[in-house]
C-alpha positions in Angstrom: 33.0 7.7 -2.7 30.0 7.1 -0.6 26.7 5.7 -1.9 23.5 6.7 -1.0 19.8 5.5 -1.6 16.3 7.0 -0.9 13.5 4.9 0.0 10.0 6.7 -0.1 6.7 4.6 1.3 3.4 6.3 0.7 0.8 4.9 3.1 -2.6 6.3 3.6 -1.7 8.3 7.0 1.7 8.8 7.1 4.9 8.8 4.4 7.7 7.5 5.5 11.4 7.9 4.1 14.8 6.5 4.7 18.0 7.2 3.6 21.0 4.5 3.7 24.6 5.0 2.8 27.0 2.0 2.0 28.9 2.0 5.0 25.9 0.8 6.9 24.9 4.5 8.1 21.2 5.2 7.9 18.4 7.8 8.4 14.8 7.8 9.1 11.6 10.1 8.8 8.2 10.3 8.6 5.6 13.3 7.8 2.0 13.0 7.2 0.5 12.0 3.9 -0.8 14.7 1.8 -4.0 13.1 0.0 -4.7 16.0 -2.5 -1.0 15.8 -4.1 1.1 12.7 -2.9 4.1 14.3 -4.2 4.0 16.8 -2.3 4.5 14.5 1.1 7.2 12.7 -1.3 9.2 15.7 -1.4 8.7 16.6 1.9 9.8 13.6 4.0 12.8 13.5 1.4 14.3 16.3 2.3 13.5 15.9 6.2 15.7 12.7 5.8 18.1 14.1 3.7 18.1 16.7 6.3 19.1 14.8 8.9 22.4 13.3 6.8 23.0 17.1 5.7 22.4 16.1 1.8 20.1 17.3 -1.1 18.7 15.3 -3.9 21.9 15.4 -6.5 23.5 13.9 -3.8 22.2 10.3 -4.3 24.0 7.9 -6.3 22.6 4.7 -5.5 19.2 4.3 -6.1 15.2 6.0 -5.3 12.8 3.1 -4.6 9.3 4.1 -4.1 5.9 2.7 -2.6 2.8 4.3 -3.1 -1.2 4.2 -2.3 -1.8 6.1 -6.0 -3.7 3.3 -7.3 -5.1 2.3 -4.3 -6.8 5.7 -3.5 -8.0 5.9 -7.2 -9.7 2.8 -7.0 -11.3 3.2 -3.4 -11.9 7.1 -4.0 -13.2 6.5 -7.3 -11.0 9.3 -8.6 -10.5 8.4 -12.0 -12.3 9.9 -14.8 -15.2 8.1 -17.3 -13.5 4.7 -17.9 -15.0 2.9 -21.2 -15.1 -1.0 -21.9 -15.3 -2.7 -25.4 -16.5 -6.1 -25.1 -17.1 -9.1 -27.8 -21.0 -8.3 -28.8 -23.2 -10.4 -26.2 -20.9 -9.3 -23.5 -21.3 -5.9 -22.5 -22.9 -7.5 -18.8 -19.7 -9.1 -18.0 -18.6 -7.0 -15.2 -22.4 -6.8 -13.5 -23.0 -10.5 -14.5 -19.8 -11.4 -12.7 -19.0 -14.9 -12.1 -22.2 -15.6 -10.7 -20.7 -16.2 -7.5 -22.3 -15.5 -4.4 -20.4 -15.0 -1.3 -22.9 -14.9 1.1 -25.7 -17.4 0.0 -27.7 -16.7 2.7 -27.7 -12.8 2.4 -30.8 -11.6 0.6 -29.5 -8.0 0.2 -26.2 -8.9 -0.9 -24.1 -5.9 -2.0 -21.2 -6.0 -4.7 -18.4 -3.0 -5.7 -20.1 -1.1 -8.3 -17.8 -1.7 -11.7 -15.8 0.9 -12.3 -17.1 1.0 -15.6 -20.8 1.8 -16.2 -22.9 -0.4 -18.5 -23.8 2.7 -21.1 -19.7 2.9 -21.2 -19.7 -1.0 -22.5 -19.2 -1.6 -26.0 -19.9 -4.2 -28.1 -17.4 -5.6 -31.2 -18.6 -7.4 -33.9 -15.7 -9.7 -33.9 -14.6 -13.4 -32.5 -12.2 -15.5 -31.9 -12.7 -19.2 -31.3 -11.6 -21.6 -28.3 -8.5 -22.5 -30.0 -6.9 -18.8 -31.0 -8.2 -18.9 -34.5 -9.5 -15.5 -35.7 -13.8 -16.3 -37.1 -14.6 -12.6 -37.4 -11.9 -9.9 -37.9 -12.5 -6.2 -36.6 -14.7 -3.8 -38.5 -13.3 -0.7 -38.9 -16.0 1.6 -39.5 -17.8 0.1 -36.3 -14.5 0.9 -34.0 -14.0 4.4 -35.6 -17.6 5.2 -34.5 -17.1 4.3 -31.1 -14.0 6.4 -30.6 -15.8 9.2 -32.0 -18.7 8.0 -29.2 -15.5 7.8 -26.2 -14.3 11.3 -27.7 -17.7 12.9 -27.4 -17.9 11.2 -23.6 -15.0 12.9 -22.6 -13.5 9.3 -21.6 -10.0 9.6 -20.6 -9.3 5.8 -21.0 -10.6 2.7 -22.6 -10.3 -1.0 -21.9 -10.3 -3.9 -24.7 -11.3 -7.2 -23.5 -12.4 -9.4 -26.8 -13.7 -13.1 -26.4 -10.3 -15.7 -26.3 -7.9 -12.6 -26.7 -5.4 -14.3 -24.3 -4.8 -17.1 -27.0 -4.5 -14.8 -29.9 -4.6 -10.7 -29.0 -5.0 -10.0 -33.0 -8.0 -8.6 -32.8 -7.4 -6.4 -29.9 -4.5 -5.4 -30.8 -6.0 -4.5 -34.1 -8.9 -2.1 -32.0 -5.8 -0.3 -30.1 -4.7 0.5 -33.3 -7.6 2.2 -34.4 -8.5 3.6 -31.1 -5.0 5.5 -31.1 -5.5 6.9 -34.8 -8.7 8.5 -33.9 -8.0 9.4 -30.1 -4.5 9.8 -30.2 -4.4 10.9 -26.4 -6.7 8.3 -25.0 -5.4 5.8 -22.9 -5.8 1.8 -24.2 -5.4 -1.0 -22.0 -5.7 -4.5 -23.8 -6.3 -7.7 -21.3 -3.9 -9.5 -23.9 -1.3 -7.3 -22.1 -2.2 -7.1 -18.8 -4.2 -10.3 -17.9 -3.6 -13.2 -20.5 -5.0 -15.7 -18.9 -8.8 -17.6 -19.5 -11.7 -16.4 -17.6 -13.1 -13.9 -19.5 -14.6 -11.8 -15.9 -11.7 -12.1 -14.4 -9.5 -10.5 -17.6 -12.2 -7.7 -17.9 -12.1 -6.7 -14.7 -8.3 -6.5 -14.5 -8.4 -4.5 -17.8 -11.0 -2.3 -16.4 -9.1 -1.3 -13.3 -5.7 -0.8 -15.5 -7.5 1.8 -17.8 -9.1 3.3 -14.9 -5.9 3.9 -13.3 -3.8 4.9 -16.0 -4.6 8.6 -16.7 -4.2 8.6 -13.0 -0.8 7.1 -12.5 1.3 7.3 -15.8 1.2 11.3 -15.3 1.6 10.5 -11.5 5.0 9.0 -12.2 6.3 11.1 -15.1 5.8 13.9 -12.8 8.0 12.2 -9.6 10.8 11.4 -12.8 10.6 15.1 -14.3 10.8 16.4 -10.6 13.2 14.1 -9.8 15.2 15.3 -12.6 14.7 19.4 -12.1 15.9 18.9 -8.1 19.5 17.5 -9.3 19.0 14.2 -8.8 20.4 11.9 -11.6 18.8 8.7 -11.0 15.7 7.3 -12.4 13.0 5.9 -9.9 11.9 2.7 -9.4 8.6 1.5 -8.1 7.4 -1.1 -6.2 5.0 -3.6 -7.4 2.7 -6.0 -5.4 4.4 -8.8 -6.4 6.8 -8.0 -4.4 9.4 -6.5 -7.2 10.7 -3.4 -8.1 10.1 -1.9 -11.8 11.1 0.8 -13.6 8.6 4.1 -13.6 7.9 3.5 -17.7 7.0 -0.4 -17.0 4.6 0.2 -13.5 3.1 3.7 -15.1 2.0 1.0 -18.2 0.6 -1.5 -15.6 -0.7 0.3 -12.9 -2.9 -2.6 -11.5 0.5 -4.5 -10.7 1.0 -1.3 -7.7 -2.0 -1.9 -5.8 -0.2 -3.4 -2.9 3.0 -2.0 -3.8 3.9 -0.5 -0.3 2.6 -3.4 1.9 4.6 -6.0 -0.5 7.6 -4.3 0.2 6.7 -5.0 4.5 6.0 -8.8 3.2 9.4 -8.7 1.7 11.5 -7.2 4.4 9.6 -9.8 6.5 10.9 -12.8 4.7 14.5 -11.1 5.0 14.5 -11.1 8.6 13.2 -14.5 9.1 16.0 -15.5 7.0 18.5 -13.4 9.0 17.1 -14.9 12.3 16.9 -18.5 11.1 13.3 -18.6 11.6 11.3 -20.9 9.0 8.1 -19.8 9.3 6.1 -16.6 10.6 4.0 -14.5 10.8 4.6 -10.6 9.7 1.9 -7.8 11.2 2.2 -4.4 9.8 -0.4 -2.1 11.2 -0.1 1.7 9.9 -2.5 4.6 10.4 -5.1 3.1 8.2 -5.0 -0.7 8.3 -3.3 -3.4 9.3 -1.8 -6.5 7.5 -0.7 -10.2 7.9 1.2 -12.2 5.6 2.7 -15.7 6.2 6.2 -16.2 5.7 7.4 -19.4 4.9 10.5 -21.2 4.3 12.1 -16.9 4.4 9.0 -16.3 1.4 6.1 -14.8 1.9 3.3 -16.5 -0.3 2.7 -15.5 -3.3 -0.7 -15.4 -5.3 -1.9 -15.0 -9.2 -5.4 -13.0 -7.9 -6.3 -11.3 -4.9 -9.2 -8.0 -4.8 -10.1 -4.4 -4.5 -13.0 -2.5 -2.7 -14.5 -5.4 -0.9 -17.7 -4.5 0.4 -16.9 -7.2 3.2 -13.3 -7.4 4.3 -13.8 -11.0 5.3 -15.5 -12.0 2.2 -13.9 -13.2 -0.4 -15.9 -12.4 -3.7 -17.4 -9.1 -2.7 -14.4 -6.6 -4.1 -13.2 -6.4 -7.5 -11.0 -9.4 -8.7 -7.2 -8.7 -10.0 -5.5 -11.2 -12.0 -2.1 -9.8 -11.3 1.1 -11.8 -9.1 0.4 -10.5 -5.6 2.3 -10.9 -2.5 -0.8 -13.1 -0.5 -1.8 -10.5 2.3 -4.6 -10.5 4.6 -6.0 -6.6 5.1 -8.1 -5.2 7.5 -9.1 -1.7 8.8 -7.6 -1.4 11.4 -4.8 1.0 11.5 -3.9 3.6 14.5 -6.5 6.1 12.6 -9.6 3.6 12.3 -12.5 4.7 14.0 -14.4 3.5 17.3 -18.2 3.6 17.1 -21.0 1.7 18.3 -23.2 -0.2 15.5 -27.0 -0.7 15.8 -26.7 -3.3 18.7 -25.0 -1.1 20.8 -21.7 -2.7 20.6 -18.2 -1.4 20.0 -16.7 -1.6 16.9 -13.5 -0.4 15.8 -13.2 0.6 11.5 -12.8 -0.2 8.9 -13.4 3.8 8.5 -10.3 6.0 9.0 -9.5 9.6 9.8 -6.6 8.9 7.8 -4.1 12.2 7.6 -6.8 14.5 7.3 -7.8 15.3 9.9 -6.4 12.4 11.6 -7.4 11.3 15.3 -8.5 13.8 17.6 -5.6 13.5 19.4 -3.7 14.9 16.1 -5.7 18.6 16.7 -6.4 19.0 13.1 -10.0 19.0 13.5 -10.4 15.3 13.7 -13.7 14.6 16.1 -14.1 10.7 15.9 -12.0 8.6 18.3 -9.4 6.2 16.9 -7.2 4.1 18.2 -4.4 6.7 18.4 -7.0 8.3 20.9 -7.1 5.1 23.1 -3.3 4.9 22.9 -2.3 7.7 24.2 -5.3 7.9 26.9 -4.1 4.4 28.1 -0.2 5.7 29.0 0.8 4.1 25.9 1.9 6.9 24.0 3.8 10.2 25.4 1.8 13.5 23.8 4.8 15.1 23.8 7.3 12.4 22.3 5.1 11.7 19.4 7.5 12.0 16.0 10.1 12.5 18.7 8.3 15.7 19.8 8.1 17.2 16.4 4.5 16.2 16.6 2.6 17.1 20.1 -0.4 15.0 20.5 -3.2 17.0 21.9 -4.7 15.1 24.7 -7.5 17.2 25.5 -9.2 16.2 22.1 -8.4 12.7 22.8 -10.4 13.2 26.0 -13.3 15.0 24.1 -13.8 12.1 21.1 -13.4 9.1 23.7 -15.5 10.6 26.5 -18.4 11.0 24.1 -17.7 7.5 23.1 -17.5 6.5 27.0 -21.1 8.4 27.3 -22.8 5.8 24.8 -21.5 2.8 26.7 -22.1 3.9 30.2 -18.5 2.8 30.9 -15.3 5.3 31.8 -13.4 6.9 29.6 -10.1 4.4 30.5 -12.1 1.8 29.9 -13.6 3.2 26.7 -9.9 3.2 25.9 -9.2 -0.3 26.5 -12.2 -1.5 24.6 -10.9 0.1 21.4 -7.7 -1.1 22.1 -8.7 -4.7 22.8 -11.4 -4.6 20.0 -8.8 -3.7 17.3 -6.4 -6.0 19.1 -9.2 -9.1 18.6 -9.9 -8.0 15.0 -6.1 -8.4 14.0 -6.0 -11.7 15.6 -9.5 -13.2 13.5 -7.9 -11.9 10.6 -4.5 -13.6 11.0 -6.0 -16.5 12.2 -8.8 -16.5 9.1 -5.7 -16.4 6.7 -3.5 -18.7 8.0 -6.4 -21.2 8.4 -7.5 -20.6 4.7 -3.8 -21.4 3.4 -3.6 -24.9 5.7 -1.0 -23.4 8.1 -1.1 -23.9 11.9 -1.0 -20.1 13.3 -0.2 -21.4 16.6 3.2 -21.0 18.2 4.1 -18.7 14.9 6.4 -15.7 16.1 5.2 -12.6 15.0 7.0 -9.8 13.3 6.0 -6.2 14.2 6.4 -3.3 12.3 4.6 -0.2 11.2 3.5 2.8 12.8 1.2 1.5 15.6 2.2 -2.5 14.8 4.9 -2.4 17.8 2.4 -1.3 19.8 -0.2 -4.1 19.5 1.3 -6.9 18.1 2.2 -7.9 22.0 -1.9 -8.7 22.5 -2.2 -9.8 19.2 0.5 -12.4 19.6 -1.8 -13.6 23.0 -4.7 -14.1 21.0 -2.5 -16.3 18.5 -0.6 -18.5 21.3 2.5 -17.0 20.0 5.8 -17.0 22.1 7.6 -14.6 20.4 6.9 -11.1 19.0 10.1 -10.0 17.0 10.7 -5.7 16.5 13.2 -5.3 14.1 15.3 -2.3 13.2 13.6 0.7 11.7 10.4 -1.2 12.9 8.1 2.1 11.9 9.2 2.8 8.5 10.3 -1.1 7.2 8.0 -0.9 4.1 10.1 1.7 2.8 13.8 -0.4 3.8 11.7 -3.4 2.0 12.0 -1.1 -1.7 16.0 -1.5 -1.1 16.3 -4.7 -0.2 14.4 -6.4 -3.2 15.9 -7.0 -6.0 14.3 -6.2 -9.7 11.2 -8.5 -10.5 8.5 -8.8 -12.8 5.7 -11.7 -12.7 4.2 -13.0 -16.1 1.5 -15.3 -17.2 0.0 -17.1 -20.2 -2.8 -18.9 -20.4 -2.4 -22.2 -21.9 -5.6 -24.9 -20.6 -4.3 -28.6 -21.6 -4.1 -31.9 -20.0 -0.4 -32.7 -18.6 -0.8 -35.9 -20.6 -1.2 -33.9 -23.9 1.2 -31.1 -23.2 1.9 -29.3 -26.3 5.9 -28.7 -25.7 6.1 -26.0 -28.7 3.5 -24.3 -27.5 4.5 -24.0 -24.3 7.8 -23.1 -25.5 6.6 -19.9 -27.5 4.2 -18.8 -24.4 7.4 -19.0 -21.9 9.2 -17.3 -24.5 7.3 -14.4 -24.5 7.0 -14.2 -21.3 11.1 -14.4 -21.0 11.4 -11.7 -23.5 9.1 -9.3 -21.7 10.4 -9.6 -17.9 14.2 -9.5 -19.5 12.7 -6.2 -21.3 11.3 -4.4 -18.0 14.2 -5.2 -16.2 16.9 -3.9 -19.0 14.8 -1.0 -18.7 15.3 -0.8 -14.4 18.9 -1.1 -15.4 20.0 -4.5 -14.7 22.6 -5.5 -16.8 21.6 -8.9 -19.0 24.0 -11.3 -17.2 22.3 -10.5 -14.0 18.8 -11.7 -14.4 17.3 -15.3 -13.9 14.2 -16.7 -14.2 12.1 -19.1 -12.0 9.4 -21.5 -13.6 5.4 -22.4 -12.0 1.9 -23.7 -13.4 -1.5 -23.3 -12.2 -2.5 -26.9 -12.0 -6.0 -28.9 -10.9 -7.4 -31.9 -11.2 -9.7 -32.4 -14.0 -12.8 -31.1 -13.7 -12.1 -28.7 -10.7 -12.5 -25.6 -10.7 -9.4 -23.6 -8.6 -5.7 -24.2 -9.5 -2.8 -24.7 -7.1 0.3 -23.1 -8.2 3.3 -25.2 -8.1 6.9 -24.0 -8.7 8.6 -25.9 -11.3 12.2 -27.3 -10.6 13.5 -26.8 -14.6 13.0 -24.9 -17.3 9.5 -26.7 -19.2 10.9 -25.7 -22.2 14.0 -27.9 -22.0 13.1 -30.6 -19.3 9.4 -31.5 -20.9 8.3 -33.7 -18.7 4.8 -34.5 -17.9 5.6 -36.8 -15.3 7.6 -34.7 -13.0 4.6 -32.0 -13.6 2.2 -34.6 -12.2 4.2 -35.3 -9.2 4.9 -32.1 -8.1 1.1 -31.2 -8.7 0.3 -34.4 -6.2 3.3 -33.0 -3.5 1.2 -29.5 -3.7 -2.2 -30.6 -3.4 -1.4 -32.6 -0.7 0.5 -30.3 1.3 -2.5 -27.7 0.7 -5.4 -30.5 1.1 -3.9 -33.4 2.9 -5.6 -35.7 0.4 -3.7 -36.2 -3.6 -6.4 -37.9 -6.0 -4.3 -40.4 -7.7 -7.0 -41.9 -10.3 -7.7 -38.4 -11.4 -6.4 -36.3 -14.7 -4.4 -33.6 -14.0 -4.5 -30.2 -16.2 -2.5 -27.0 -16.6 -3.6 -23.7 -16.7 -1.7 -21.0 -16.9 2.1 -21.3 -17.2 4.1 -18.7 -15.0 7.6 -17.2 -15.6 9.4 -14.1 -13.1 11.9 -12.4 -14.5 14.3 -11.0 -11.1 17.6 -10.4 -10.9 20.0 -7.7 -9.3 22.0 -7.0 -6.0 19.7 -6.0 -3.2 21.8 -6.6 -0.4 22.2 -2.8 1.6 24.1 -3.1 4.8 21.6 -1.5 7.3 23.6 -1.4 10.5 21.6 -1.1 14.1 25.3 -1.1 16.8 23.6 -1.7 20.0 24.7 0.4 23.4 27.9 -0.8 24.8 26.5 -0.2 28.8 22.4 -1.8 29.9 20.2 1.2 30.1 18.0 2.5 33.0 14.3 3.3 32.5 14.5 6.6 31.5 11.1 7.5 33.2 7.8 5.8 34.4 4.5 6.1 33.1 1.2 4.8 34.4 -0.4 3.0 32.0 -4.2 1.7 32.5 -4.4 -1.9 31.5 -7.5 -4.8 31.9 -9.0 -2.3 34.2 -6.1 -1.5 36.5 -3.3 1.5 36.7 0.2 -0.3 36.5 3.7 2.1 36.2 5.6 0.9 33.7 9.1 1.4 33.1 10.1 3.8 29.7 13.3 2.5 27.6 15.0 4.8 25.0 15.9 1.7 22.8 18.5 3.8 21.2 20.2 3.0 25.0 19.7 -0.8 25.2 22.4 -2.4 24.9 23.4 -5.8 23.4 21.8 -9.0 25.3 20.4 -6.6 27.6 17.0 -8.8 29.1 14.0 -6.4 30.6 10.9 -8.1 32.0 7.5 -7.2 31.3 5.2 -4.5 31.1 7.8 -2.0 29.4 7.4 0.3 27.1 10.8 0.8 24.7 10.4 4.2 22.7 11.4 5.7 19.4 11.4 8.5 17.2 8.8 6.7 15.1 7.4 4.2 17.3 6.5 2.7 20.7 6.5 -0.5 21.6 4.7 -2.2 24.5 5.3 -5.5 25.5 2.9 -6.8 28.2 3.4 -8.4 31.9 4.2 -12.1 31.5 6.8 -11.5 28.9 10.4 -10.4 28.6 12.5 -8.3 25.8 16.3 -9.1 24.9 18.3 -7.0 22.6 19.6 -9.4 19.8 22.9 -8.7 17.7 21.3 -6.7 14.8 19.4 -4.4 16.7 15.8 -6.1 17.0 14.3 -6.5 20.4 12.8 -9.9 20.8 9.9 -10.5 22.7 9.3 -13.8 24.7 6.4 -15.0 26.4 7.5 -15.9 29.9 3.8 -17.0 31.6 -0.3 -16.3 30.6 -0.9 -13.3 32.7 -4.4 -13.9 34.4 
């Protein structure tokens, strides 16, 4: 009997499905996103691509992995309802006080995201407990009954609990929840014992904050896709992607919505890794670039990097320190708007600028004709010869070119230029934008972007990522099978995994081994938990080992993987070393007279087989151009030749310009560059000459 799986990825313009069968057979689709309910776009591309194999929901046997922009939208929209803090007394400032961190010193006016909790929401508790765990004031009962009768009066949905050295001992919050709960018993409690235990008491608030805020918002979100799920036939629970860059059960990321922030770009990240592995390629550089933004991870060694914080709603994309902080595991991901929806304007100096505001699905690009006025880079595209108005979606969705015209023309008008070269400035400007971002976070992480081949996939990645690779002296630009919708075959090709940390500040040379033995321990106990509950059988899961480690005195950790298990191997020494090795590869310097310290200890919980056989078979005969197109480029008209790539066949080598089109994407490689057709159905890219 044949298997099947559902993939469903959630992005801010479009949501993209795909179905794949154990014999290697697979379907795509995409529909637009529908903002107001996202389930209702679930639904819908699942049954186009169920559609398309002739199958309904109680059909699927496999699995249902799912990506999704819930929390994401909450956060940026501001859609969730009054959030409330409780705070040790002295505290309530926390989240405006920050970390007193200024990431623009020289920035008078400097602007911060507003908390997501207000200060008259912020609670004080007449409790403490010291540096070293020990409780010094228990909870007062009366005061925390008061203050839920306060919340209840507020009409606050959700509260979060983040007490003064809770990560070392949660008694105390704990002790609140349980109060909370008997006199709210529908308000949602989020503890930063639970979903941040780590020291920094700004960072744990804020990641407690933005868990609470989320909750009401994404625990009914997924008990709804589940109860759906369930009333359309289909028999299996779903699971959900985290950022991390791990799939959950719905229970376990419904709990711990802040771990779903990234969820659907992860999965890109992770789908990355497994083609650089599949191509014998040891490092690169993946580009997904959707309808609303556009990311770029580094893959290294077949991993993406990984990192214990990353942030939310920053004021300025380029600035670290102006968003929200998360203390969650995170696939490490630099995002930018700049997606095939970000709007072209010109800013006060009269200069072109391209997002990071987006038309998103409604009303989308002009070019969409659902109202949309503002041009985007959709707009540009198809006014350059890039796209085809009539082969957009394979047809299903006619691009209206005449409004594409309208909102780049007036753009045109402001600059005194044409409207092809309006076109080309958008396209170019989005095209330089990618390219400072990549090369800003490979830069920051000590990695030489040069030479890196480039991985292209999303929406509109296949159709910029050949400029983009210019600007980063790449030679290579790889488009892998199912290029459009790869977030989504990401979810079903990563296996079950949950990321945990503890806490646990001590000098490597005064390790206490027991202690660290009972934090790991917990730690092994909860990801063996979450994944029982995704339905891994016990035999199945491992667990991998890291620390967050500096120098003494320092004030940012390095996290370094851990060969052993510490609770068994216990050695200090081996800790140092590998500390050193790290620091050095990051720094180029190691500090040899210097005290090292641990952090936080790390533990992930994965386990389960992943492997799906996604089969691309190549065209047994070369194909012709099925048509030209002229397409306007550095201010000249060129024809170039139009591919089907569902015709090309194996080892088949076309030189540059060409465009090779899909249902779901076009790609455009440029003059000075050839494409060959490899073995699994990707179309590599290689840079032949500089085109003057």
């Amino acid at each position: 009997m044949s298997r099947f799986a559902l993939a469903i990825d959630i992005g801010g313009t479009f949501t993209d499905a795909v179905l794949c069968c154990d014999d290697g057979r697979n379907w795509t689709d995409k529909t637009l996103t529908t903002p107001r309910d996202l389930l209702e776009g679930f639904f819908r591309a699942a049954q186009l691509v169920l559609a398309r194999a002739g199958l309904a929901l109680e059909d699927l046997n496999d699995v249902v992995t799912h990506a999704t922009t819930v929390v994401t939208n909450a956060l940026i929209e501001r859609k969730g309802g009054p959030t409330a803090l409780l705070v040790t007394t002295g505290f309530r400032d926390v989240l405006y006080i920050r970390d007193e961190h200024r990431y623009d010193m020289f920035d008078p006016q400097i602007e911060y995201a507003e908390p997501l909790v207000s200060r008259d929401l912020t609670f004080g508790v007449d409790e403490r407990t010291y540096a070293d765990g020990t409780i010094g004031v228990g909870v007062d009962e009366a005061q925390i009954r008061d203050i839920a009768q306060r919340l209840g009066a507020g009409n606050v949905s959700a509260v979060a609990v983040c007490l003064l050295n809770s990560y070392l001992n949660p008694q105390n919050e704990r002790r609140v929840r349980k109060l909370l709960s008997e006199s709210a018993p529908d308000m949602f409690v989020s503890l930063s014992s639970d979903v941040a235990p780590q020291m920094r008491e700004y960072l744990r608030a804020s990641t407690a904050a933005v868990n609470a805020y989320a909750l009401p918002i994404s625990g009914p979100y997924l008990e709804s896709l589940a109860d759906r799920l369930r009333r359309e036939g289909c028999a299996l629970e779903p699971l959900i992607m985290l950022s991390n860059g791990g799939v959950v059960g719905a229970h376990v990321a419904g709990t711990y919505p802040v771990r779903m922030i990234e969820s659907g770009p992860a999965a890109g990240a992770l789908a990355a890794g497994r083609i650089a592995r599949l191509h014998g390629i040891e490092n690169l550089i993946s580009f997904d670039m959707g309808g609303t933004t556009a990311k770029a991870c580094l893959i290294q060694h077949g991993e993406p990097l990984v990192t214990g914080e990353f942030e939310v709603d920053r004021r300025y994309r380029f600035k670290p320190g102006s968003g929200m902080p998360i203390t969650v595991p995170s696939i490490d991901m630099m995002e930018i708007g700049a997606g095939g929806g970000s709007i072209a304007r010109i800013d006060a100096l009269g200069l072109l600028k391209v997002g990071p505001e987006s038309a998103g699905a409604d009303p989308g690009p002009a070019c969409y004709g659902r109202g949309g006025t503002h041009a985007c880079v959709t707009d540009a595209d198809l006014l350059l010869g890039i796209l085809d108005a009539d082969n957009f979606l394979g047809g299903d969705m006619r691009l209206d070119r005449a409004g594409a015209e309208a909102a780049v023309g007036g753009l045109a008008d402001q600059l005194s230029v044409s409207m092809l070269d309006a076109a080309y400035g958008i396209y170019s400007v989005v095209g330089e934008s990618m390219a400072a971002a990549a090369r800003a976070h490979a830069t920051d992480r000590g990695v030489d972007y040069r030479g890196l081949p480039l991985l292209a996939f999303g929406g509109a990645g296949p159709i910029h990522a050949c400029y983009v690779a210019e600007q980063l002296d790449s030679s290579e630009v790889i488009y892998p099978p199912m290029a459009s919708v790869l977030s989504a075959v990401g979810t079903l090709v990563t296996p079950a995994r949950l990321d945990l940390a503890r806490g646990g500040l001590c000098r490597i040379n005064a390790v206490d081994w027991d202690t660290v033995g009972r934090l790991i321990d917990d730690m092994v106990t909860d990801g063996k938990q979450a994944l029982l509950e995704a339905g891994l059988p016990e035999q199945s899961i491992a667990y991998d080992f890291s620390a967050d480690m500096r120098y003494f005195g320092q004030q940012a950790e390095v996290t370094v993987r851990l060969g052993a298990d510490p609770r068994f191997a216990r050695d200090a020494r081996q800790l140092r070393a590998r500390f050193d090795a790290a620091y050095e590869a990051l720094y180029g310097v190691r500090l040899d007279d210097m005290d090292v310290e641990v952090v936080s200890w790390r533990t992930a919980a994965h386990g389960g087989d992943a492997v799906r056989d996604i089969r691309i078979q190549p065209a047994s005969q070369p194909a012709e151009p099925r048509t030209r197109r002229d397409v306007y480029f550095k201010d000249r008209i060129m024809p170039v030749p139009v591919y089907q790539r569902s015709a090309l066949a194996r080892d088949q080598r076309i030189v540059g310009p060409v465009i090779v089109e899909e249902r779901e994407t076009t790609i455009f490689v440029l003059g000075g560059w050839s494409i060959s057709v490899h073995a699994d159905g990707s179309l590599k890219a290689k840079r032949q000459y500089r085109e003057m």
